[in-house]
C-alpha positions in Angstrom: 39.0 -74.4 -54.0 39.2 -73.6 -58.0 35.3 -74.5 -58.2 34.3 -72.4 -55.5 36.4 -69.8 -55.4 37.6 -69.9 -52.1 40.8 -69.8 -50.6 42.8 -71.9 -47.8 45.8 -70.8 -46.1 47.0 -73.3 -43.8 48.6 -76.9 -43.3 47.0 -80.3 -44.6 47.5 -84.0 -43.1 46.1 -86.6 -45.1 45.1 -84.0 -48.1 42.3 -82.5 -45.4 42.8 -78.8 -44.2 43.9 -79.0 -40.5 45.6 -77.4 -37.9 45.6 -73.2 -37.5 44.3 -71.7 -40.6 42.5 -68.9 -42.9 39.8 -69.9 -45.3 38.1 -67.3 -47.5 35.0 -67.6 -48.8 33.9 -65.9 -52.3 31.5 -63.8 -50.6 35.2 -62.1 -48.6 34.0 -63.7 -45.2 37.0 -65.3 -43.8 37.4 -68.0 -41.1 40.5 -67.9 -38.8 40.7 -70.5 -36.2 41.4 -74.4 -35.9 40.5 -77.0 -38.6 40.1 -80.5 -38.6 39.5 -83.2 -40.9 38.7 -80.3 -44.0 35.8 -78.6 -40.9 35.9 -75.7 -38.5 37.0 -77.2 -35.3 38.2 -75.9 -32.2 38.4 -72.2 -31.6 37.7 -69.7 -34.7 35.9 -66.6 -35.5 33.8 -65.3 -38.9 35.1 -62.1 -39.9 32.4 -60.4 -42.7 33.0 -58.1 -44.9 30.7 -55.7 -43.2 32.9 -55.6 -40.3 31.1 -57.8 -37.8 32.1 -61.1 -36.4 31.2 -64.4 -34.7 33.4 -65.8 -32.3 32.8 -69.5 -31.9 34.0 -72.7 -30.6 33.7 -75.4 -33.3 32.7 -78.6 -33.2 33.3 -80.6 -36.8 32.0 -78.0 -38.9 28.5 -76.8 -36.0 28.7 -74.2 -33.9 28.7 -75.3 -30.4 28.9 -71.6 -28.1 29.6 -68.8 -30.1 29.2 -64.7 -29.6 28.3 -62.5 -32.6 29.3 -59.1 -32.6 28.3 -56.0 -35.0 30.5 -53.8 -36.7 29.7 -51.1 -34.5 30.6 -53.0 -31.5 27.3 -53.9 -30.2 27.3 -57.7 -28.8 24.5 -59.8 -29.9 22.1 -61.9 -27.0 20.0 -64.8 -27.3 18.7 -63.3 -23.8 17.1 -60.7 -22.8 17.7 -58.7 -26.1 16.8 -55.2 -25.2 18.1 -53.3 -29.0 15.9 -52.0 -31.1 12.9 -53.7 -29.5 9.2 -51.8 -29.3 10.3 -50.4 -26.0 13.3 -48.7 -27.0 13.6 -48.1 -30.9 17.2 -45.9 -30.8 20.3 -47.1 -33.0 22.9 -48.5 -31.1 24.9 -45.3 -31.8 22.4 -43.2 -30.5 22.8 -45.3 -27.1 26.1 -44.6 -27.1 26.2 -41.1 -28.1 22.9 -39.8 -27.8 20.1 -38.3 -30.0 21.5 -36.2 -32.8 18.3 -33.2 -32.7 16.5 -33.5 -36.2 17.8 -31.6 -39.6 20.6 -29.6 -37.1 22.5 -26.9 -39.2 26.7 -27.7 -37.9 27.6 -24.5 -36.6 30.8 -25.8 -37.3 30.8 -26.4 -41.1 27.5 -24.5 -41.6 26.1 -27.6 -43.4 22.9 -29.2 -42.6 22.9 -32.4 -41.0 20.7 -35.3 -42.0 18.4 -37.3 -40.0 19.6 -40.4 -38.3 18.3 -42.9 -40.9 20.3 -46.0 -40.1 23.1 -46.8 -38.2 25.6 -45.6 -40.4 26.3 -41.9 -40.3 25.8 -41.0 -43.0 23.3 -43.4 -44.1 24.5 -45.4 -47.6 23.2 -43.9 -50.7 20.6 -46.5 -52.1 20.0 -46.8 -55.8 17.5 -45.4 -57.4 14.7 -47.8 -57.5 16.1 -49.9 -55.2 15.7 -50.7 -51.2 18.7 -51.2 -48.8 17.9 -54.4 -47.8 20.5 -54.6 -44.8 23.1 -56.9 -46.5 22.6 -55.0 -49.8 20.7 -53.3 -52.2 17.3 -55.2 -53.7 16.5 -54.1 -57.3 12.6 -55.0 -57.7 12.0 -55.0 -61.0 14.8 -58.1 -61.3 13.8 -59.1 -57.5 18.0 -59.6 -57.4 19.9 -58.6 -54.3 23.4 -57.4 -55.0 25.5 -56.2 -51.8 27.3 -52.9 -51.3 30.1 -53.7 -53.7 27.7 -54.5 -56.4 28.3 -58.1 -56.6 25.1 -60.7 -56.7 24.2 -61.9 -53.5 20.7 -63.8 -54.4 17.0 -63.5 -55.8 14.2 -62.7 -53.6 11.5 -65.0 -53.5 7.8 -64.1 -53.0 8.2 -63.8 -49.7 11.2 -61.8 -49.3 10.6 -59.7 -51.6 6.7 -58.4 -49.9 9.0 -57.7 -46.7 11.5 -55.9 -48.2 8.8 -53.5 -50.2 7.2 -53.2 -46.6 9.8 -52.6 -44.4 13.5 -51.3 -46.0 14.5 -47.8 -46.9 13.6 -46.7 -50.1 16.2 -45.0 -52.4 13.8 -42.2 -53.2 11.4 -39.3 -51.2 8.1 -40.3 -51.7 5.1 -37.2 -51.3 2.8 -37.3 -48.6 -0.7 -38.8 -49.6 -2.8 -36.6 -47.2 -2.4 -33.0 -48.6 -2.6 -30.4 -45.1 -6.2 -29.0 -44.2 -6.0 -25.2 -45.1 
């Protein structure tokens, strides 16, 4: 646990982790659930640090049913997926609470309200220079990806980093290219 900085919180038979336990990765995701022979086993869910988690039954160490679950609340499907697909391209807190109108001014605090940009309301803050990359920020000049707490989560390879230039929110306003007819 020393090497790899995680940590175990549980019983051991035979100097294997078994029986109910906690386990804690270094990345803060923690398991909770049955162990046997030093493997998930039994019943047990992923809790990650971004507040989602994977319910699962365990089979030594592989999954063998299992239901993930965002932080938001919205349930994950292998079948018939209908979030976010080209049909229907709303937030899964706009499903559930409807279409904020565009650039409101809050009667209430007189302040004007952002766009819906992610999920989150409000949207992160992203870096100069950087994109939000979903489970972090991506710096492109070092092609590293660091998550929200700043810590290193990996590099980028080639093709990584082409679909995080091409598809991620930018943390800066870029100007139109087409200037209006007059």
């Amino acid at each position: 646990m020393q090497y790899t900085g995680s940590k175990y919180v549980g019983a051991y038979v035979n100097g294997r982790m078994e029986g109910n336990a906690e386990y804690v990765l270094p990345t803060d995701t923690r398991y909770v659930g049955d162990m046997k022979d030093g493997m998930f086993h039994g019943e047990g869910t992923l809790f990650f640090p971004n507040g989602s988690r994977f319910d699962a039954n365990w089979e030594k160490g592989l999954v063998v049913k299992g239901k993930y679950t965002f932080a938001d609340g919205l349930q994950y499907e292998d079948r018939h997926w209908h979030y976010c697909d080209s049909y229907d391209r709303r937030f899964h807190t706009e499903i559930c609470y409807g279409l904020k109108p565009s650039g409101f001014l809050n009667f209430v605090t007189m302040a004007q309200e952002i766009d819906e940009l992610t999920n989150m309301d409000p949207p992160r803050k992203i870096p100069p220079g950087c994109y939000d990359c979903g489970d972090g920020f991506y710096d492109p000049t070092t092609r590293v990806i660091k998550d929200y707490r700043n810590r290193f989560l990996r590099n980028a390879d080639d093709d990584e980093h082409e679909w995080i230039v091409r598809t991620c929110r930018k943390g800066w306003a870029e100007k139109p290219t087409q200037k209006p007819k007059l």
